[in-house]
C-alpha positions as CSV (number, residue, x, y, z in Angstrom):
1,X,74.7,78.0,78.0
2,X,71.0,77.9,78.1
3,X,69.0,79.8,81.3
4,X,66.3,79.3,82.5
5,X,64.5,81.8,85.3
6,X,61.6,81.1,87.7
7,X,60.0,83.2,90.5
8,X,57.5,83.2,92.9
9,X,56.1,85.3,96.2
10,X,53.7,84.0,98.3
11,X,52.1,86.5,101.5
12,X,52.9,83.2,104.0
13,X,50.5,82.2,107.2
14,X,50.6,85.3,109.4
15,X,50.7,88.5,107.8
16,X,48.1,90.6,106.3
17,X,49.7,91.9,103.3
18,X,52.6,90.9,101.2
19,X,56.3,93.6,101.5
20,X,58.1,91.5,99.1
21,X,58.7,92.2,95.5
22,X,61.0,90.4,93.2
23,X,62.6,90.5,89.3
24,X,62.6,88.4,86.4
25,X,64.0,90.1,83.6
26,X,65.3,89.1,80.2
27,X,67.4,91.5,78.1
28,X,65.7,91.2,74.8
29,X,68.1,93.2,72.8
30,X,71.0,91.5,73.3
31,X,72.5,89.0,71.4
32,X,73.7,86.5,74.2
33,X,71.1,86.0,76.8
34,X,71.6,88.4,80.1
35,X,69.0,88.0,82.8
36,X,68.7,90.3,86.0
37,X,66.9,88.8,89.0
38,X,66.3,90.2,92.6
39,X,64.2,89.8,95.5
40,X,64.0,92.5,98.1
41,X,62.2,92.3,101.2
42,X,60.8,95.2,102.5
43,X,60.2,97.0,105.8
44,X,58.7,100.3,107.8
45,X,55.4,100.2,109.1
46,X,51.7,99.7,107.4
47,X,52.2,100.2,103.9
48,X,55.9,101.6,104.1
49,X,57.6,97.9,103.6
50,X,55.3,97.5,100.3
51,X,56.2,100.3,98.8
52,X,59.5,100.5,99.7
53,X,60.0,96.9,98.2
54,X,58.3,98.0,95.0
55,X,59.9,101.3,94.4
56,X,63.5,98.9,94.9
57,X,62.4,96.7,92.4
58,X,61.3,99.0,89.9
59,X,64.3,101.4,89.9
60,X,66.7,98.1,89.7
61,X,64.6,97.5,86.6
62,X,64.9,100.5,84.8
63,X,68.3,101.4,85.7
64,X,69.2,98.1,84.3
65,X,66.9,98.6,81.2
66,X,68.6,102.4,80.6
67,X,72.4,101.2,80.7
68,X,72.0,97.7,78.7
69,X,69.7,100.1,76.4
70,X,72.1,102.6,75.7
71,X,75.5,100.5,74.8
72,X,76.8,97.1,74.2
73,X,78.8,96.5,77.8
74,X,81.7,94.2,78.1
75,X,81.4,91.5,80.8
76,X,84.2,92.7,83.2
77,X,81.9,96.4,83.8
78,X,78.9,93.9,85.2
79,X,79.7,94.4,89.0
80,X,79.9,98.3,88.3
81,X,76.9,98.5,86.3
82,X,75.2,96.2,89.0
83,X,75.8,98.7,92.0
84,X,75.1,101.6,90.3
85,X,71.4,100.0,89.9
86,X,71.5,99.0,93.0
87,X,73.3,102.5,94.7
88,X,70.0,103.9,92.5
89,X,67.3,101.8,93.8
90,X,68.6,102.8,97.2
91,X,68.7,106.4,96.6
92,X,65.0,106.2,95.6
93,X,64.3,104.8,98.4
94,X,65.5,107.1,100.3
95,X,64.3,109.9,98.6
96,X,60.4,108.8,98.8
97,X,61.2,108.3,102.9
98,X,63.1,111.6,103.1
99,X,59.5,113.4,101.4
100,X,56.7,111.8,102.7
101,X,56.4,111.2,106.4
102,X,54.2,108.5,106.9
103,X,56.9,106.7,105.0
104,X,59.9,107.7,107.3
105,X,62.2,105.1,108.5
106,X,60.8,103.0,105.3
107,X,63.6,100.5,104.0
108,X,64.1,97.1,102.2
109,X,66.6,94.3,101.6
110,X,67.8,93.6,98.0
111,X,69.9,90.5,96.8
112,X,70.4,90.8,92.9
113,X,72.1,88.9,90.2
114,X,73.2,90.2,86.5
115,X,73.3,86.6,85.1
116,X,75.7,86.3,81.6
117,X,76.6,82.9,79.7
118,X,79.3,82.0,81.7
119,X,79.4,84.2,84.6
120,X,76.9,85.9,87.2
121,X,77.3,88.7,89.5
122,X,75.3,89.0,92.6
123,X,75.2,92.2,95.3
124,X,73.2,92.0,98.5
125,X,72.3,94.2,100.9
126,X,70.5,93.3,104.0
127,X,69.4,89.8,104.8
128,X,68.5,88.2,101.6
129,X,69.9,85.0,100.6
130,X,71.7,84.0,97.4
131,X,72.6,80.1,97.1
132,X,74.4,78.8,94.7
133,X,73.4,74.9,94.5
134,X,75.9,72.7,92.4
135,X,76.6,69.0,91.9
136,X,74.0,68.2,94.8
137,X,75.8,70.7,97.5
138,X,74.1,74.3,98.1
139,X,76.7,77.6,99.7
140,X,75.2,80.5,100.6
141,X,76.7,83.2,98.5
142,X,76.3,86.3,100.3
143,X,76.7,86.9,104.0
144,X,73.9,88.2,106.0
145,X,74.0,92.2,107.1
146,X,72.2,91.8,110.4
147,X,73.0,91.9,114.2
148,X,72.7,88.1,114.8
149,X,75.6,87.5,111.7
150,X,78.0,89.9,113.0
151,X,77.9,88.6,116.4
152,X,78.8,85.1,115.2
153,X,81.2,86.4,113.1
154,X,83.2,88.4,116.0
155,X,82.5,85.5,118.6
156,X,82.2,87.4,121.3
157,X,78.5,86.2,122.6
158,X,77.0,82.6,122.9
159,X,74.4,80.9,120.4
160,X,72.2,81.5,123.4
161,X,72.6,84.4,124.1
162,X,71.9,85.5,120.9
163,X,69.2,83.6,120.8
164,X,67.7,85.4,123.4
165,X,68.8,88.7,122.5
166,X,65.9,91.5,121.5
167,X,68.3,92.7,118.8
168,X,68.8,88.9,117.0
169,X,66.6,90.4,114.1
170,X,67.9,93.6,113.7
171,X,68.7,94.3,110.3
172,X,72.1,96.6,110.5
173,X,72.0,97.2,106.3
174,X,69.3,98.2,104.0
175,X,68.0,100.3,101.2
176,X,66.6,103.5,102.3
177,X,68.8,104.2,105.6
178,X,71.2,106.4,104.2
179,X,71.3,108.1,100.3
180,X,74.4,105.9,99.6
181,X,74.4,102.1,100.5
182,X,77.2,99.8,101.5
183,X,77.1,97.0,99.0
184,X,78.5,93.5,98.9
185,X,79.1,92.1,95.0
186,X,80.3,88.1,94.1
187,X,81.4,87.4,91.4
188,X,81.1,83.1,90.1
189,X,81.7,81.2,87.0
190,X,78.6,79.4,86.0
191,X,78.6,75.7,85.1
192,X,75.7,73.6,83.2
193,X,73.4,72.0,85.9
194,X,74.4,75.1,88.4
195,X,71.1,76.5,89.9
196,X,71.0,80.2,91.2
197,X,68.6,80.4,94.2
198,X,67.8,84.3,95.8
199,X,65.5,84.2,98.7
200,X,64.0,86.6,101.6
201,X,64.3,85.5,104.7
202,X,61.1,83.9,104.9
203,X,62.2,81.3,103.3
204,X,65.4,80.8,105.1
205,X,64.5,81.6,108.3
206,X,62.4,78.4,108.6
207,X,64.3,76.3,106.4
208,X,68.0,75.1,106.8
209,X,70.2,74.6,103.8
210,X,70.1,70.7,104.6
211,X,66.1,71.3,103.7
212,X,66.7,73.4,100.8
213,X,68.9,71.5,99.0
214,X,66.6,68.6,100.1
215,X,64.1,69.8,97.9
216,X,66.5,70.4,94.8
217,X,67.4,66.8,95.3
218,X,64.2,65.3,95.1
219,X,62.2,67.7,92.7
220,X,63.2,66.9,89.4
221,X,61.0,69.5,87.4
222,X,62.7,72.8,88.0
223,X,59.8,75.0,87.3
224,X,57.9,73.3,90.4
225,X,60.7,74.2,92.7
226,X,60.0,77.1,93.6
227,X,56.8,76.4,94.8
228,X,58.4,73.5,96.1
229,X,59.9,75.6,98.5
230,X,57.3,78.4,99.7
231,X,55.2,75.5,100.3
232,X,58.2,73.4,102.8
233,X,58.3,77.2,104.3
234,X,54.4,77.4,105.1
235,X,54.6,74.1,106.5
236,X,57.2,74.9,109.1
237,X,54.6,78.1,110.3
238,X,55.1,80.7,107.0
239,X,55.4,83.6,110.0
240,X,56.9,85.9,107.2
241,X,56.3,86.8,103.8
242,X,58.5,84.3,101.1
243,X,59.8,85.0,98.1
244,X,62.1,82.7,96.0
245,X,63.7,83.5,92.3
246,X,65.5,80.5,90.6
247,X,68.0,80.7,87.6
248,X,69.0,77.0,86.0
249,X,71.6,76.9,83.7
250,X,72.1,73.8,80.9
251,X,74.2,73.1,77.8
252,X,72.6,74.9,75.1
253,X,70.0,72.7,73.3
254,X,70.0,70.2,76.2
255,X,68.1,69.5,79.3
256,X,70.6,68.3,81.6
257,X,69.0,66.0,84.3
């Protein structure tokens, strides 16, 4: 199977600075290909949502880097390996809000995926997207940790009402709250043609899964779609900062179209 990764960030139409970070990274040293990609979106005040993003990104990265470094891992330790990066980025997190208080009550989203040949594992945490698009349909893969998705899922108040609710964006899981995170991992078989989509919620937010998987239909150059995408998203108002990562998998030694 032959992968292919793309990413992009864009700061969007209102905000002043740009909170979310994202990962691209290709295992060099191994001998089938193994990508790990993530976006996190980040949050706490002035500069606190930046960093906290950043300091996410960067410990996923070199957790990931140190493990894969260190030995040749079998397939089935993947969703271990992937929270204990994740469990890490958390902690530092934590840690930098714990020390330095203009950074208290600093946090971030994360959705990651540890991408094999036939197989990719994704955690989430927070309100980060991952989509898995496939013979022209799109599912969200992870469920959303927030106050508006729990609500729907116990049934027990209106659309409208929580719609209307002050608490509809309340995020109720993130890095950085607590020094050990709850974390949701998925586990999928890859197929040629599949496309992997992670996304903060400045994307999704603003555009449905009817739009995105509008754009996958009618954008046949997969390195455009990304852009594709921030751009349908600053159409529709760009209120929020969006970030999209995209992993296509093919046949080996064939573009599939």
């Amino acid at each position: 199977m032959k992968i292919d990764v793309f990413g992009q960030t864009d700061i969007g139409k209102k905000r002043g600075n740009n909170e979310d970070s994202y990962l691209c990274l290709l295992f060099q040293s191994s001998q089938e290909p193994k990508f790990l990609i993530a976006v996190a979106d980040g949050m706490g005040g002035h500069t606190g949502g930046e960093i906290a993003s950043s300091i996410a990104i960067e410990t996923l990265k070199k957790s990931a880097l140190s493990m894969f470094d260190r030995v040749r891992m079998p397939e089935s330790d993947f969703p271990i390996v992937l929270e204990n990066c994740v469990q890490n980025a958390n902690r530092e997190v934590f840690i930098q809000a714990s020390q330095d208080k203009e950074l208290t009550g600093m946090g971030s989203t994360l959705v990651a995926a540890l991408i094999s040949e036939n197989k990719f594992f994704v955690s989430n945490v927070g309100d980060s997207r991952a989509y898995l698009i496939r013979n022209k349909t799109i599912q969200q893969i992870t469920s959303d940790h927030n106050w508006k998705n729990e609500q729907l899922q116990k049934g027990d108040l209106t659309e409208e009402d929580i719609k209307n609710s002050p608490y509809k964006d309340l995020i109720t899981r993130s890095l950085g709250l607590h020094d050990e995170a709850k974390v949701d991992i998925y586990e999928l078989e890859s197929l040629a043609k599949d496309y992997l989509l992670l996304s903060s919620d400045g994307l999704h937010s603003l555009l449905t899964d009817k739009d995105i998987l509008k754009i996958f239909k009618k954008v046949k150059d997969k390195k455009k779609i990304c852009h594709k995408l921030i751009d349908a998203a600053n159409k529709r108002g760009g209120h929020d900062n969006i970030t999209v990562v995209l992993a296509h998998f093919s046949a080996e030694g064939k573009e599939k179209k």
